[in-house]
N, C-alpha and C positions, 0 to 999 in steps of 0.2 A: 504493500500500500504506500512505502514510502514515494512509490513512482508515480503512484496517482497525483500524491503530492506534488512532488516536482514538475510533471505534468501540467496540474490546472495553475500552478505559479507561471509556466513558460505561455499558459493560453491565455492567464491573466491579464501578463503584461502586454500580450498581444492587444488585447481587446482595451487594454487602458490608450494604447498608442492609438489605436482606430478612435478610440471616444475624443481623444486628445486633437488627431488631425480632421475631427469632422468627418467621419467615413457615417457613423451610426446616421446621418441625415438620409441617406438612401435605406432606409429601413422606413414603411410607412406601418406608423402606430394605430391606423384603424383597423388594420388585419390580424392586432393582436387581442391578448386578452387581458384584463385591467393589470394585473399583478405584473403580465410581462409591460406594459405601456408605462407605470409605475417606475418599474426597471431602466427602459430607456430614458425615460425622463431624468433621474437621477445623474445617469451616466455620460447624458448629454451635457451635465454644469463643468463638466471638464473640459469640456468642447474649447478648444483656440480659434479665438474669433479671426475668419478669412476673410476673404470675396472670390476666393478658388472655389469652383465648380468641384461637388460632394467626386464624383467619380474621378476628376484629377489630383484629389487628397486620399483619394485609395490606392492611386497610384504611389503618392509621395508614402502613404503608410507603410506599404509592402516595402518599397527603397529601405525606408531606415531600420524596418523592425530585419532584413539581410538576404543574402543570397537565395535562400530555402524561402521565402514568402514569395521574393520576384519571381521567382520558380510557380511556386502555388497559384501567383495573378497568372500567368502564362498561363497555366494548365486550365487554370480555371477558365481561359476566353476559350478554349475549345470544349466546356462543357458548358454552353445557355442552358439546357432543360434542367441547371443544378442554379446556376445566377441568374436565369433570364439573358435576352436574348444583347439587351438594351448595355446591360452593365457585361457581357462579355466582349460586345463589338470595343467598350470602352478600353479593357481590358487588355486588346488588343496591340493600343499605343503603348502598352507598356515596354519600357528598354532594356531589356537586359544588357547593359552598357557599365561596365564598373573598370574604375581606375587600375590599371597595370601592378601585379604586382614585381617587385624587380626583379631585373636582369639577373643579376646573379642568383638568386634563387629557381628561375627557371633554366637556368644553365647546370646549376648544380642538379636539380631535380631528375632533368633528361639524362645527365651520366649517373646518376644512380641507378635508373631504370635500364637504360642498358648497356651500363656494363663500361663502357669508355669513357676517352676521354673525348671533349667536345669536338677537339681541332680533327680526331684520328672519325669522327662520324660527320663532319659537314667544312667544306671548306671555306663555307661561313655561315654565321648566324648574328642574324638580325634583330634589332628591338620589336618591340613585339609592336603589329598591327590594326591587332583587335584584340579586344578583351572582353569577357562576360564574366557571369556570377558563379560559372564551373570552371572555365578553363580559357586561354588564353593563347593567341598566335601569333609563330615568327615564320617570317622570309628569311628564306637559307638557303646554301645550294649543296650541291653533290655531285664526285666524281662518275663521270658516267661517261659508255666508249663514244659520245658524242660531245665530249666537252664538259665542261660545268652546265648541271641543269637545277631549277630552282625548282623548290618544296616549300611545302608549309608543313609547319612544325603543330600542332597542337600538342601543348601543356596542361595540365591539370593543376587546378589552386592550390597549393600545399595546405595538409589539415581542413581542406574543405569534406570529405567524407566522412568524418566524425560528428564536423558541425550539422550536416545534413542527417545523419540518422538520427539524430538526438530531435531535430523537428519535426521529424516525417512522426517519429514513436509517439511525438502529442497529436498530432494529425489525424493520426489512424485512433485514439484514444480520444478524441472529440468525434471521430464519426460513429466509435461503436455505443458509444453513450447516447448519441443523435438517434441511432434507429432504436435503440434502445427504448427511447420515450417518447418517440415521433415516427406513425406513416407513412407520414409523406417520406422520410427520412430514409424508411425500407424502400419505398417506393422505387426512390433515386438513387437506393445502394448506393450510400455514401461509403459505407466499407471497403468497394469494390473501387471507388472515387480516389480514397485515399491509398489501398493496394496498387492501384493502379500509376498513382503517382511516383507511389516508392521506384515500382518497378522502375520507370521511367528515367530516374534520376539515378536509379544501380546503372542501369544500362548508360547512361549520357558518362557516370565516373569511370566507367571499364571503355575505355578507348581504346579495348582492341574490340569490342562489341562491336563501335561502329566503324573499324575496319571490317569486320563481317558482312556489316549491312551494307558498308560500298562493293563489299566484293559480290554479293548476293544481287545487288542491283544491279552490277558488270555485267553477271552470268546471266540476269534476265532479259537484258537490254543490246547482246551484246549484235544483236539484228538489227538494231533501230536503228537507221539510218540518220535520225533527225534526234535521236537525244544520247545524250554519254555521262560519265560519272568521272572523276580523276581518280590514277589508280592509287594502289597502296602501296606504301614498301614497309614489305613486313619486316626489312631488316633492323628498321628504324624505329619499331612500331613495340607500346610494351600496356602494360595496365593505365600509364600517367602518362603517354604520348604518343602522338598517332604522328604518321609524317606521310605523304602524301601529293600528290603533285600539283605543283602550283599551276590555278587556271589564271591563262593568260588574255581575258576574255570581258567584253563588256555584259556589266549588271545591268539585270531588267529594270534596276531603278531610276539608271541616268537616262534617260529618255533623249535628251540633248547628242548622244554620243549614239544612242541610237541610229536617231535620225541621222545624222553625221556622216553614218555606213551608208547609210543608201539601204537600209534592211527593209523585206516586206511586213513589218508591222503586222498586218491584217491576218499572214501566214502566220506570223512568229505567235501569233493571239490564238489560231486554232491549234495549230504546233503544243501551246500549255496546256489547252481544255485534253484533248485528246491521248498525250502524253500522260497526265494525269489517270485518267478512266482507265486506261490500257494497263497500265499497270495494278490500278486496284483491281478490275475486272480479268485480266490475262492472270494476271501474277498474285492479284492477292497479297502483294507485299505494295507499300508505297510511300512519298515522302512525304512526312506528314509538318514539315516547318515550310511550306513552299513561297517564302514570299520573297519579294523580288530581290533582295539584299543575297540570299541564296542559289539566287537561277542567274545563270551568265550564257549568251552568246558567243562560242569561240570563233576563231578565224575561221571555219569549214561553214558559219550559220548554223550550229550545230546547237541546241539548246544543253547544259551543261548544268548540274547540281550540284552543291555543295551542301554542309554540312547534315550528315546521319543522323545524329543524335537523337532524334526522335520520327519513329518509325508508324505507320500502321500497317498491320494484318487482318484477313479475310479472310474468311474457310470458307470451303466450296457453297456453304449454303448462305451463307453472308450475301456470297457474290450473285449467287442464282438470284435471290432475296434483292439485292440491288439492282440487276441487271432488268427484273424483271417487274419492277418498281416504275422505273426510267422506260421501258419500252413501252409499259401497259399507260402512263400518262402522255408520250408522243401518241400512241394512237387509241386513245380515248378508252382504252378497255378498262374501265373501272372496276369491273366483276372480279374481271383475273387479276388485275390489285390488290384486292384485298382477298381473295382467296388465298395468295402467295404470301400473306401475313396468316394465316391460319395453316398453314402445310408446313412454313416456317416452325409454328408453336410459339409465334410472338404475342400472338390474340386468345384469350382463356377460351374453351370450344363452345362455353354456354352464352357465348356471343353470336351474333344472329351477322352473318356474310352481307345478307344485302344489307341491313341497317349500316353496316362498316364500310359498304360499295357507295352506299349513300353518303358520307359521312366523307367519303375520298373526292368523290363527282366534286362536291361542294369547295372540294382545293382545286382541281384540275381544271373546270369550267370558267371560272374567274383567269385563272392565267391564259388560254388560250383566246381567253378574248382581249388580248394587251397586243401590242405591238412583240416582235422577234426579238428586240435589245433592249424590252423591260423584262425578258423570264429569265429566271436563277432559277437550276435546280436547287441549290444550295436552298434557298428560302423555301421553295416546296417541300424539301424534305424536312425542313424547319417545321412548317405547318403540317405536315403529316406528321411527326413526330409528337408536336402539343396537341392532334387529334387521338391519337391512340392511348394516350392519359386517360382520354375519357371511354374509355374501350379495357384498360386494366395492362395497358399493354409496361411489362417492366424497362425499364431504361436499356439500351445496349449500347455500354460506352464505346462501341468498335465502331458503331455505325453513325454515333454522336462524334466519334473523331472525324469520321470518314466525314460527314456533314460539315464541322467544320474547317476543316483543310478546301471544302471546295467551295466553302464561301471564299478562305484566302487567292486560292487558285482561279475564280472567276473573277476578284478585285484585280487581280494582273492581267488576265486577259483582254477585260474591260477595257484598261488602263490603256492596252497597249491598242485596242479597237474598240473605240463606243457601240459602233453599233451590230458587235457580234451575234449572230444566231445562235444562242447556246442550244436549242433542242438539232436545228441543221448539221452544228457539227460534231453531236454527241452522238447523232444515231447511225453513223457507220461501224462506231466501235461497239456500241452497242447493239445493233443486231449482228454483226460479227459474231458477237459472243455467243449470242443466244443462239445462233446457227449453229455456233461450232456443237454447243452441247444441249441441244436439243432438236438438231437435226440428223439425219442416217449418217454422220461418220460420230456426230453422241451417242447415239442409239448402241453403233455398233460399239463404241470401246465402253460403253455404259456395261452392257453385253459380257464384254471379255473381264471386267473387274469384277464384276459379278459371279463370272466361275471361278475368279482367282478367290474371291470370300469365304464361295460353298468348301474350295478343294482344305484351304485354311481352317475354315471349322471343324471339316473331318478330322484333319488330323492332328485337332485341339481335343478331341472327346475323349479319349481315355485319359486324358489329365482331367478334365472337366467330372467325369465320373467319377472319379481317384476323389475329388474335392466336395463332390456331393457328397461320397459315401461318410464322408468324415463330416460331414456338417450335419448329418443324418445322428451319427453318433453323439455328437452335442448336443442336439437338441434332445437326444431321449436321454440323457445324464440331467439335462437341467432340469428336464419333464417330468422324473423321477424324485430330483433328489431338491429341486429347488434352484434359485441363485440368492446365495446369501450372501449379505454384508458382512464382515467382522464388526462388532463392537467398537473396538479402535477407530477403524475406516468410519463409522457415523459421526463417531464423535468429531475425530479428525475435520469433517466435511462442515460440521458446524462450529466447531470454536472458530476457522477459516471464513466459512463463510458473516460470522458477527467482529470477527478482523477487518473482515473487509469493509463492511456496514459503519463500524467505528472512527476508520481511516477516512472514508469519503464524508462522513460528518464534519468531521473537524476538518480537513480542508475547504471543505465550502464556507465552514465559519471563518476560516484565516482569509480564503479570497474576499469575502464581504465586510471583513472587519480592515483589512487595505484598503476597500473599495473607499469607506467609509471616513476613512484617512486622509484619503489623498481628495475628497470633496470638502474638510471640513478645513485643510491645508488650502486649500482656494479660498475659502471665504478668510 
């Protein structure tokens, strides 16, 4: 319990910095209930008087309260159905932008990790170029039989892995207390919210993870003609640094240098919608940071990605699920919409297909009657999403990522062409897809997997039987003789369980007798 402790002390002082920079203003008190309205009311006399807009002092909050919260806003702008749609877009301008830390610390770090000395692994290394809240990069080069070639180096913050589990563990300890006492809270599998983030941030500190995922992306792209990845040099590459080849390429951000090239814009615009799709739908693997700071044009016009770090995944039924989402809204088939939400098992079965076909028409109808360069899938799936709420439908953060990645991915497209046809140029790749696997050469390897299942089950059954027969024998041991507790084991489970009950008292007295403090310290 001491950890609970320590816990609501580090969530405390979270929430003291949010009452402090005016964040609790975006909280509206008609949707609560007196004791909790009571609550913000008090918390709000701490409040530092601004004229910043509530949602740019959530920003400035997350900045100070460190790394692991800028992280958290981030994460948070690709889940709206957790913040709303309104305060993730906000969310969005958040920068993970932090001061360098020094040279010689990232010089020392990289020969710890592997193994030499700096001058004997790069024939130079450079001050660093970028810096975030994880890790940090230098321009360096390398002997290579073509001369000196330039890399980028990614660094890992020294001691940033410690400071991060230690927040993720209140994190995940504020979510399960949430579903705990709230709903809506299961509803949104906050648990899943906060696991999900952990993961995310193990995987962003193991930089050879996202040499994997550049090399996984190589392997699946390595046919595209029109998109590439820079490779990896594993010789270079350890837990704290990843090295990598440097792209020598204009960002989708300069627009100015764009033009500059004489580029076809308009192409370069479906080149990202479709690039995108292909990869969620072909590959099921995709990038899920895609915004323009990330995406570069090489010398070939060749669209080019950078930074791995955060990835999304699709299982074949995800994909079907998407694929077949996006095809049945290009040509109006509402029925098979939402029937593909019930063969999914997204929609509980004592829900009624057409009242949900009805419930879909009512998204679909409204947009095809807009002009071609007002429809976002992004936003339809937004609005399917806040419909199926009302259908019991549980959250699926894979597909809440995938939604918002392609809101980022359609603001560059946009960007790059106002008045793109997003449905024009989504439905090659996507009936592509749907051809591939659910036409006769699906059918047929549908077919061939399917004997390979039967031939694999056979020859699982005499383990399977082997495992019944023993489970057969427990059940008539318990069936006979009981399943008993020990004495010990009860007590045990209750002196524990009134530990537990003691400990979370007295912490919630300590946070409200602070709370109490620091309002009475204002006046």
């Amino acid at each position: 319990m001491i950890s609970a402790l320590a816990h609501l002390l580090r969530l405390g002082r979270a929430g003291f910095m949010f009452a402090r920079e005016g964040v609790l203003a975006l909280i509206d008190p008609k949707s609560l209930p007196p004791l909790a309205r009571l609550a913000l009311s008090v918390a709000r006399l701490v409040e530092r008087r601004t004229t910043d807009a509530a949602t740019t002092r959530l920003a400035a909050a997350l900045t100070r309260l460190g790394p692991t919260y800028v992280k958290l806003g981030q994460f948070l702008a690709t889940r709206p159905d957790v913040v709303g749609m309104a305060l993730a877009r906000d969310l969005e301008s958040l920068q993970d932008k932090m001061a360098p830390f020094p040279q010689a610390e990232a010089e020392q770090a990289i020969e710890e990790a592997l193994g030499n000395s700096l001058s004997a692994l790069f024939t130079s290394f450079g001050p660093a170029v970028a810096a975030a809240s994880i890790a940090q990069v230098h321009h360096a080069e390398v002997v290579s039989p073509d001369g000196p070639k330039p890399v980028a180096v990614k660094v890992l913050r020294p001691g940033i892995a410690r400071r991060f589990a230690v927040d993720l563990e209140a994190f995940t300890f504020a979510a399960r207390n949430a579903e705990r006492f709230s709903a809506e809270a299961r509803r949104l599998r906050l648990i899943d919210v906060a696991d999900n983030l952990r993961r995310t941030c193990i995987m962003e500190m193991d930089l050879r993870l996202e040499a994997a995922a550049l090399s996984e992306m190589a392997e699946n792209t390595r046919n595209d003609p029109d998109f590439g990845v820079p490779a990896v040099d594993w010789d270079r590459t350890a837990h704290t640094v990843l090295t990598l080849d440097w792209i020598d390429g204009i960002p989708l951000s300069d627009r100015a240098r764009l033009d500059a090239a004489g580029l076809d814009l308009k192409q370069l615009a479906r080149t990202v919608i479709q690039t995108f799709l292909r990869h969620a739908l072909r590959d099921g693997f995709f990038h899920a940071d895609m915004h323009p700071g990330n995406l570069f044009v090489d010398k070939n016009g060749r669209l080019v990605a950078v930074d791995f770090g955060i990835m999304g995944r699709l299982g074949l039924k995800e994909r079907r699920f998407l694929a077949e989402i996006l095809y049945g809204f290009i040509t109006r088939d509402y029925r098979r919409t939402a029937e593909v939400h019930f063969e999914a098992g997204y929609v509980p079965r004592h829900h009624s297909v057409e009242s949900f076909a009805q419930a879909i028409r009512a998204i679909g109808e409204p947009i095809h009657n807009r002009p071609a360069d007002e429809i976002s899938m992004a936003k339809l799936l937004m609005l399917l999403f806040e419909v199926t709420g009302l259908f019991d439908m549980r959250t699926r953060p894979e597909l809440i990522l995938l939604q918002k990645t392609m809101v980022v991915v359609e603001g560059v497209a946009r960007g790059l062409d106002p008045q793109l046809d997003m449905w024009t140029v989504a439905e090659p790749v996507v009936r592509e897809w749907i051809e591939r696997h659910f036409g006769a050469a699906g059918a047929l390897e549908g077919a061939t997997d399917g004997v390979r299942e039967v031939g694999k089950f056979f020859g699982e059954v005499p383990a399977l039987l082997s495992r019944g027969a023993s489970l057969v024998e427990h059940i008539d041991t318990i069936t006979r003789d009981g399943l008993v507790l020990a004495p010990e084991t009860v007590a045990a489970i209750g002196r524990a369980e009134a530990q537990r009950n003691r400990w979370t008292a007295t912490a919630l007295w300590v946070i409200a007798l602070l709370l109490t403090i620091l309002v009475l310290s204002r006046w």
